[in-house]
C-alpha positions in Angstrom: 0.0 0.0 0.0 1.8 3.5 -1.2 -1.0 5.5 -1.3 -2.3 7.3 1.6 -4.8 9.6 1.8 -2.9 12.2 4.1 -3.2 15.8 4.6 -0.4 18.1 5.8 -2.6 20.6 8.0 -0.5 22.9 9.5 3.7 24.1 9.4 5.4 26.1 11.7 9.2 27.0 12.1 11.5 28.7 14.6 15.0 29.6 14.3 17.2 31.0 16.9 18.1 34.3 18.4 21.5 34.6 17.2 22.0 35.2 13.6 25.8 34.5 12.0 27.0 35.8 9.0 29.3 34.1 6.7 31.8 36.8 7.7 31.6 35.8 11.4 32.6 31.9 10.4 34.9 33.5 7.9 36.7 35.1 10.9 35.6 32.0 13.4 37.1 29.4 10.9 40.4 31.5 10.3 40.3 31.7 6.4 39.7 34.5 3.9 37.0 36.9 3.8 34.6 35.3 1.5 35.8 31.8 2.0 32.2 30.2 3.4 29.9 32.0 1.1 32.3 30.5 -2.1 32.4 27.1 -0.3 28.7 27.2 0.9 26.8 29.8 -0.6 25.4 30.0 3.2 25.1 33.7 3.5 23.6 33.6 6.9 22.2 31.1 9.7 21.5 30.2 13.0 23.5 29.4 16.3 21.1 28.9 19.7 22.2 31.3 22.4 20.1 30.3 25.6 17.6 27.8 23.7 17.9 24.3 23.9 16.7 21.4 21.2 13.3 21.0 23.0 12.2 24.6 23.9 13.0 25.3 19.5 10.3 22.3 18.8 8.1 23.7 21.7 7.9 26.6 19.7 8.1 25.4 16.1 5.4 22.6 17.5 2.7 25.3 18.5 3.3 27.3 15.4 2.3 24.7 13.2 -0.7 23.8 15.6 -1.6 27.1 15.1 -1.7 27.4 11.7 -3.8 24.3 11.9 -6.5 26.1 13.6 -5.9 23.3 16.4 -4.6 22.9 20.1 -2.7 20.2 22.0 -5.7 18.5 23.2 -6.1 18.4 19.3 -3.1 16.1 18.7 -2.8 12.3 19.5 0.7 11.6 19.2 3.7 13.4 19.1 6.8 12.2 17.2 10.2 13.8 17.6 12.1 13.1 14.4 15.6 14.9 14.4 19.2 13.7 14.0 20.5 15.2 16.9 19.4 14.4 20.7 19.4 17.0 23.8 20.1 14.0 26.0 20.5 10.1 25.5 17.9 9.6 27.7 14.6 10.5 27.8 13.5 10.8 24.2 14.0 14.4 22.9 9.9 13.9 21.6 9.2 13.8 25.7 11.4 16.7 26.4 9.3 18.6 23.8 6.3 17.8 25.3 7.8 19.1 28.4 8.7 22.1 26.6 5.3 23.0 25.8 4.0 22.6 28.9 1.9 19.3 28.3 3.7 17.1 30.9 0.5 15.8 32.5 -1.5 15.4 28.9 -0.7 11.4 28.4 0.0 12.2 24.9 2.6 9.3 23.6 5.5 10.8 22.4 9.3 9.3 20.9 11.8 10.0 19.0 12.5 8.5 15.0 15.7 9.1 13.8 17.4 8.8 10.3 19.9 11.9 11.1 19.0 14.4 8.2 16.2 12.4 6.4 14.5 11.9 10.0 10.9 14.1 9.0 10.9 11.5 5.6 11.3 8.9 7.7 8.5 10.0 10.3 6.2 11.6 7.8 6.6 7.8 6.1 6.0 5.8 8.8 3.2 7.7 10.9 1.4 8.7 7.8 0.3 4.3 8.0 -1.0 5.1 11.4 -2.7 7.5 10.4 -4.5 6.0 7.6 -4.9 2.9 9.5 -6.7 4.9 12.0 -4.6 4.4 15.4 -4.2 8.2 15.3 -6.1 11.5 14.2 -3.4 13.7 14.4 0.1 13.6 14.4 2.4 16.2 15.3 6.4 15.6 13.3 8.8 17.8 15.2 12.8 18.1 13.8 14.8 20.2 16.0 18.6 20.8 15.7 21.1 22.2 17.4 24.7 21.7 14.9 26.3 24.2 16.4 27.5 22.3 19.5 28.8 19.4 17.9 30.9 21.3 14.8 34.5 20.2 14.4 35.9 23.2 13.6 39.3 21.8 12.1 36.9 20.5 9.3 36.4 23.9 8.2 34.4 22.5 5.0 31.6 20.8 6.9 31.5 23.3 9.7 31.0 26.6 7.5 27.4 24.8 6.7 25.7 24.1 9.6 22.8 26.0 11.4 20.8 25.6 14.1 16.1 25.6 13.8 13.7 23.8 14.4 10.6 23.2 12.1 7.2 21.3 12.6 3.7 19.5 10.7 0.8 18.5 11.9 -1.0 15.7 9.6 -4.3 14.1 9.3 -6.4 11.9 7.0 -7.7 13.6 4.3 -11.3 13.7 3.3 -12.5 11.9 0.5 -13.3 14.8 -2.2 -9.7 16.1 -1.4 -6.5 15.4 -3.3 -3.8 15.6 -0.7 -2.3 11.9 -0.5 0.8 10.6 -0.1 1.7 9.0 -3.7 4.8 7.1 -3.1 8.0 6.9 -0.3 11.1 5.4 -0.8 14.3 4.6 1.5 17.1 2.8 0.8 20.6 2.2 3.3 23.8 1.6 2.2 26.0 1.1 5.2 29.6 0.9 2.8 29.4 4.4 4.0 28.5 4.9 7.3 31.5 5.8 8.8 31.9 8.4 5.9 29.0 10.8 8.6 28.9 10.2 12.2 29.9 11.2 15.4 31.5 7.9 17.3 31.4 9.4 20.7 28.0 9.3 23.5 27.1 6.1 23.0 27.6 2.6 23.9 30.7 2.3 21.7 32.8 5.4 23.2 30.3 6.3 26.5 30.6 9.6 27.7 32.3 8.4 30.8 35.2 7.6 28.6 35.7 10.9 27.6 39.0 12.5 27.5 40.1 16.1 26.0 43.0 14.1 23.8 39.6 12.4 22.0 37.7 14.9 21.7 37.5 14.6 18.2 35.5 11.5 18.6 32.7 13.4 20.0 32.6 15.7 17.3 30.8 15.9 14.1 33.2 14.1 11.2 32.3 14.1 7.4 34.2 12.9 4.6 32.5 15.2 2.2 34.1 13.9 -0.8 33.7 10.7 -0.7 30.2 10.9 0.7 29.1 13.0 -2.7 30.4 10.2 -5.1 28.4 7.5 -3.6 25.2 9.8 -3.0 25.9 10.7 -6.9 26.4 7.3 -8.1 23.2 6.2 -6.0 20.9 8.8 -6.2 19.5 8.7 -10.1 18.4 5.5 -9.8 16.8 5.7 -6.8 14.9 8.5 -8.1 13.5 6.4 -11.1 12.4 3.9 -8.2 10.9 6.6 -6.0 8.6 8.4 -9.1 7.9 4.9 -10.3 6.1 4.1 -7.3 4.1 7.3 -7.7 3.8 6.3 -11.7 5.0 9.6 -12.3 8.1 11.7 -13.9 10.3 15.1 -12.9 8.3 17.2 -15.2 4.9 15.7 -12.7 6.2 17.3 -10.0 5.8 21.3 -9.5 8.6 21.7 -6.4 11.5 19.8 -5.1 12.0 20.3 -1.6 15.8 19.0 -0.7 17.6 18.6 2.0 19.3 21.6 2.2 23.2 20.5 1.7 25.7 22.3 -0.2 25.9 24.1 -3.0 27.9 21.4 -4.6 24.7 18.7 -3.5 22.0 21.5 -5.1 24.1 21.5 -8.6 24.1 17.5 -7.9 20.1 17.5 -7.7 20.0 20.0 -10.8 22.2 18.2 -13.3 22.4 15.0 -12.7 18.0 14.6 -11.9 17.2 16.9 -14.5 15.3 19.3 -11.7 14.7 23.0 -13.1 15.7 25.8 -11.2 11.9 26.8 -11.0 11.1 23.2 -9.7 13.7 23.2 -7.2 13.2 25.5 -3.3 16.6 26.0 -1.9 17.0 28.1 1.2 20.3 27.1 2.1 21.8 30.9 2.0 19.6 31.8 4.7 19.0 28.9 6.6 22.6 26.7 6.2 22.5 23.0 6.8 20.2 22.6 9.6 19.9 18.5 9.7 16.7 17.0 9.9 15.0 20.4 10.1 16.1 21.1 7.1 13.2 18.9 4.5 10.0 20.5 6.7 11.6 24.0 6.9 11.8 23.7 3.1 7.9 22.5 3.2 7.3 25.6 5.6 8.8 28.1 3.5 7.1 26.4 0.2 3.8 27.0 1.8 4.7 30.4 3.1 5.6 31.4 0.0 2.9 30.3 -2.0 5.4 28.0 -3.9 2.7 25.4 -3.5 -1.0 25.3 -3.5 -3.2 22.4 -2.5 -3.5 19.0 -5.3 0.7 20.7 -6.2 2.3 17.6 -6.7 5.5 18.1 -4.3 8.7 15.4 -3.6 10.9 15.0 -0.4 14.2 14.3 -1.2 17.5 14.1 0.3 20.6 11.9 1.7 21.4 11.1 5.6 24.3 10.0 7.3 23.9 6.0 6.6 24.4 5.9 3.6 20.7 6.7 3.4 18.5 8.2 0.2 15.3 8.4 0.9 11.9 10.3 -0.2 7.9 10.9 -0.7 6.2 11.8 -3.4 2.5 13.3 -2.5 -0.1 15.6 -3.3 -0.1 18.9 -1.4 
């Protein structure tokens, strides 16, 4: 069963206080003035000050509830589905609900995690419950916080980063309406999973085992050019599979909402998928890589912009840490 006959309801998004130019990193990375903004084409983004991961999907959480026309006694599950964690332990979906001040509501909340295709994965995967009826509502939160675990000697991957948080709400559609989810796709290829990851907080090197000598373990580590051959060699393919399943081409679909990587990944998605520049959203100069946030930010600003309108036929696309590709195809 592809099809599902799912409506997107409501988006909201909330991105933190402190706003960093690519002239700050220029200076914070040591390198020439321009340096980030040639590398990136990040012009600006986002580092928390006082927020933490939660209190950012708090807010992005009851924006999109909002523009739902709904409350919390509304929703019937809450999902956290972000890439990063505030703590190992609880779930960061029950810290949200924390956050928004809905401790005593019994709502079930946890945590699905694909790093930066986490809102693809959860949109996937709740959208069944939905349509199978074990929920009304359900409320996707990805929120990120990059900044505190940027390796700054890998001056590359750390000029991209930002910090956000972004949020839907979806329901079952009703039966004269078009929204529907046409067709998802994921596919893991773990040849290069050590080529994204951070080694350190886990079982494998606890935090007790710290030291300031292996730091770097703790950190965020990318081989970037290894990473974009794979994803490049993978990822036409895997689109013929994805629209396929949606019986469907490119020229079908009115916007492409990526994951936001670099310049170099949005040139990737250009040539090598034949996506227009009309057909594609990119708000990487303003927004930087900000994970899993990243896909329903894109989906937020789409709306926001009037980009899409509902029955638009609009595909989620991107790469995680994994290797993973993944995607949806549906019906705004």
């Amino acid at each position: 069963m592809q099809t599902r006959h799912i409506k997107i309801i409501g988006t909201g998004k909330y991105m933190p206080k402190r706003r960093v130019t690519d002239s700050e990193m220029d200076r914070a990375l040591g390198v020439p003035e321009g340096w980030v903004r040639k590398k990136t084409n990040v012009i600006h983004r986002h580092f928390v000050e006082d927020e933490t991961a939660s209190l950012m999907g708090a807010k992005a959480a009851y924006a999109a509830m909002e523009a739902a026309g709904l409350t919390f006694e509304d929703i019937d599950c809450l999902v956290c589905t972000s890439g990063t964690m505030e703590q190992p332990i609880p779930c960061t979906a029950a810290l949200i609900q924390e956050a928004m001040g809905q401790q005593h509501s019994g709502v079930p909340a946890f945590d699905i995690n694909s790093t930066c295709l986490s809102f693809v994965a959860g949109l996937d995967v709740m959208s069944y419950m939905v349509e199978a009826g074990r929920y009304r509502r359900v409320l996707l939160v990805s929120t990120e916080i990059a900044s505190k675990g940027l390796n700054w000697k890998q001056k590359e991957s750390a000029a991209l980063f930002g910090d956000g948080a972004a949020a839907a709400v979806i329901a079952k559609s009703g039966p004269e309406e078009r929204s529907r989810i046409l067709s998802a796709c994921m596919e893991t290829y773990s040849a290069g999973a050590h080529l994204s990851e951070i080694r350190g907080g886990g079982s494998g090197r606890p935090a007790g085992a710290f030291a300031p000598e292996a730091a770097e373990h703790y950190l965020f580590d990318m081989q970037g050019e290894p990473l974009f051959r794979m994803a490049s060699k993978k990822l036409p393919d895997f689109m013929n599979r994805l629209l396929a399943g949606a019986e469907c081409s490119i020229a079908n679909i009115k916007l492409v909402i990526p994951h936001q990587g670099s310049a170099m990944a949005m040139r990737l998605l250009s040539r090598k998928l034949r996506i227009s520049e009309e057909q594609l959203l990119y708000i990487t100069p303003d927004h930087g890589n900000t994970i899993s946030a990243s896909i329903p930010m894109g989906l937020h600003e789409a709306i926001r912009q009037r980009r899409i309108e509902r029955g638009d036929r609009v595909l989620l696309l991107g790469t995680s840490a994994g290797l993973t590709l993944g995607g949806v195809v549906l019906d705004y």
